[in-house]
C-alpha positions, 0 to 999 in steps of 0.5 A, spaced: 173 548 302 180 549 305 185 544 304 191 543 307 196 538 303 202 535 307 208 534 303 206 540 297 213 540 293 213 533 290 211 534 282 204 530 283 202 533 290 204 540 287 199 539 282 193 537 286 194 543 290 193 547 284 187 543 282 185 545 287 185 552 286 183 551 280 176 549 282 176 554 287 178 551 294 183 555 299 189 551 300 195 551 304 201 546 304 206 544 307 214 541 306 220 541 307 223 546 302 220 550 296 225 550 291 224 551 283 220 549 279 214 547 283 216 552 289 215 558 285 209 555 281 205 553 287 206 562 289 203 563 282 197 558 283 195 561 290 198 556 294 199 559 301 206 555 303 208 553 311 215 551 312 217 545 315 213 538 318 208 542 324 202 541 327 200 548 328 200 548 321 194 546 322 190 551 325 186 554 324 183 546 322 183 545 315 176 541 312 181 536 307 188 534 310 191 530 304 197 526 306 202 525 300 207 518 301 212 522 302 210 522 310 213 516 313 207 514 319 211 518 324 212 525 320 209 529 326 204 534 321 200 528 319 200 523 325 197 530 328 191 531 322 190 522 324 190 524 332 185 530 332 180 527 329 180 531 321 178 529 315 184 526 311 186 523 304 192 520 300 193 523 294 189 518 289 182 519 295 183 526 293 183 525 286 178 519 286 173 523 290 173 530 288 175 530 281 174 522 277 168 522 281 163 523 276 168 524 270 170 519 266 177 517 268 183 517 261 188 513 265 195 511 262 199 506 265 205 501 264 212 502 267 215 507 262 212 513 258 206 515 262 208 523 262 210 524 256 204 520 253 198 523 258 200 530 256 199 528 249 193 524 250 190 531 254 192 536 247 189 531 243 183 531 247 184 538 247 185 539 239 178 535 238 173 539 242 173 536 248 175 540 254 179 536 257 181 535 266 189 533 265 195 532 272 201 529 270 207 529 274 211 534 269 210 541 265 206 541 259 209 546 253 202 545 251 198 547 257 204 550 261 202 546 267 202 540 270 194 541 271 188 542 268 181 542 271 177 542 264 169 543 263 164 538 267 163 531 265 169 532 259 174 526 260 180 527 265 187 525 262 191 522 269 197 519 270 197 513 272 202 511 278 202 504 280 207 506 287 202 505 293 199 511 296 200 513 303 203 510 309 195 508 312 193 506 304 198 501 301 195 500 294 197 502 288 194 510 287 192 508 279 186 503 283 183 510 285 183 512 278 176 510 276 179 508 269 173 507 264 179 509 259 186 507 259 192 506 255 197 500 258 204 502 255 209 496 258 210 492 264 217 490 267 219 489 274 219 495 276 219 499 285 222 492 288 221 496 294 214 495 295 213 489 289 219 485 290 216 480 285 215 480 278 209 477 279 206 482 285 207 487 280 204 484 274 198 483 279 198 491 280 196 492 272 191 486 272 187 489 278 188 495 274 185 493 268 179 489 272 177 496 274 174 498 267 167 497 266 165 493 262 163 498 257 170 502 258 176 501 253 183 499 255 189 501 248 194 496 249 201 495 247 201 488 243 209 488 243 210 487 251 208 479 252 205 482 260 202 486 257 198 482 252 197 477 258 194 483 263 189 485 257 186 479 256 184 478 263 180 485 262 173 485 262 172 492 257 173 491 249 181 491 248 184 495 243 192 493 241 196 497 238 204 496 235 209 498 231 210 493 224 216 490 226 213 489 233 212 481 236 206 481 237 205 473 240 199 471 239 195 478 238 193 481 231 194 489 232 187 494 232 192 499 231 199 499 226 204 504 224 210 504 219 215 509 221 218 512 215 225 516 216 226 522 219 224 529 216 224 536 219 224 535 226 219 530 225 218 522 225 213 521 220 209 514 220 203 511 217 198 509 221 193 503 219 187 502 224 183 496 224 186 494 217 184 500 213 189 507 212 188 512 216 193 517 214 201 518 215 201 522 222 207 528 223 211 526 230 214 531 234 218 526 238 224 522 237 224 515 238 220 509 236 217 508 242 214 515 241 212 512 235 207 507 240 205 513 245 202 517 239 198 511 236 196 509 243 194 515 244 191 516 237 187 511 239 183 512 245 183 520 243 178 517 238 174 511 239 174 512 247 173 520 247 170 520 239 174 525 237 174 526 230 180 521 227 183 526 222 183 532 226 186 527 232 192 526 227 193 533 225 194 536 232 199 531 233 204 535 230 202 541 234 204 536 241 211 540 244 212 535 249 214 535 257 219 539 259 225 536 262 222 529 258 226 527 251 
């Protein structure tokens, strides 16, 4: 199949082309500029890139236009692929479809943390045996690209972006992300351009978490009291994880860990998982809320993909993070 991508430069629109190539599709893309690092990268990849917003960069005609919200209703290229009659997407159908469609969607959502946290997420997965798919909108220093299309059938690790899709599909893009596994890391008023109230955008998130199936899991942040609030309107199992200086509310954490002070580089803490010990665990990552990310991410890894618990926390401290991330 080819498919043409308008807007190919941003960080996520430069990933999905590379999935695409890594699933074996023809692909072209468009945009404005080509400067590093995601230029460069999408050469290596085998992108075939066309400069500038032009309808003739869709001849010969693509059999999959996939229009980025970077393109405003009037960008010419995309009002083009609209009027001829071609087959056209938003970044989300495109993952929805042909991606997440008989895979199980790993979604991490929340105001702060996603990239950093996905990118774990996909390494743990990866160090339990499980082949995992991975976009994200950064450079993992594990994987060394902001995609991975994994084996068949193995869980897909995604960020979860709560911005709208495209100008002809205004929803958020995580609402396509067939969610059965998720981590919800915090909400805080966020995007006042397309939410101008708290409320609309804590809306966002309760849609979200709806759309996980009754059998899926949802890991949530007990500290964020919008957090416990959306949870609790989930119709899959629940799992709360916070650190042991955390106000959690009125919930008791599934998952607790105890930093310890810092040692070589590393932030070690002790990690309790449905009131049992589980071990202390060695984080690359600096801060307390990293200490969060990891026992989320330890948590899904675990109960929603049953990677082996033991394994999970050892390959933590192999994790090395997202480039141009703390």
């Amino acid at each position: 199949m080819h498919v043409h991508v308008i807007g190919v430069c941003g960080t996520g629109m430069g990933a999905l082309a590379g999935l695409f190539r890594a699933a074996g599709h023809r692909v072209t893309g468009s945009d404005t500029a080509f400067h590093p690092p995601i230029g460069p990268a999408l050469a290596r990849w085998g992108v075939e890139t066309r400069p500038g917003w032009d309808p003739a960069n869709l001849e010969p005609a693509p059999d999959l236009v996939v229009i980025g919200n970077v393109c405003r209703k009037d960008n010419p290229e995309a009002r083009a692929a609209i009027d001829r009659g071609l087959r056209y997407t938003s970044f989300p159908g495109a993952m929805e479809e042909l991606f997440l469609a008989d895979r199980k969607g790993f979604v991490v959502a929340g105001t702060h943390g996603k990239t950093t946290t996905t990118t774990l997420l996909a390494w743990l997965l990866h160090e339990g045996g499980k082949d995992p798919g991975l976009l994200v909108g950064g450079i993992p220093r594990n994987f060394d690209q902001s995609f991975r299309l994994g084996a068949p059938g193995a869980p897909f690790a995604i960020e979860g972006d709560e911005y709208d899709s495209a100008f002809f599909e205004k929803t958020p893009k995580f609402w396509r992300y067939r969610p059965w596994g998720a981590i919800l890391t915090s909400i805080e008023h966020d995007h006042i351009d397309i939410y101008p109230t708290e409320e609309a955008y804590v809306s966002a998130f309760v849609e979200f978490v709806k759309r996980i199936p009754v059998d899926g899991l949802l890991v949530a942040w007990a500290g964020d009291r919008h957090v416990r609030e959306v949870a609790k309107q989930a119709r899959c199992r629940v799992r709360f994880y916070a650190l042991d200086r955390d106000d959690c509310g009125d919930v008791v954490p599934d998952w607790v860990a105890a930093p310890a002070p810092a040692i070589g580089g590393m932030l070690p803490f002790d990690l309790f998982g449905h009131g049992s010990a589980c071990g202390r665990v060695l984080a690359p990552l600096s801060g307390h809320h990293n200490v969060r990310n990891t026992v989320a991410a330890i948590a899904l890894a675990s109960e929603g993909a049953g990677c082996d618990l033991a394994t999970t926390i050892k390959a933590v401290q192999g994790f090395l993070g997202v480039k141009r991330r703390q």
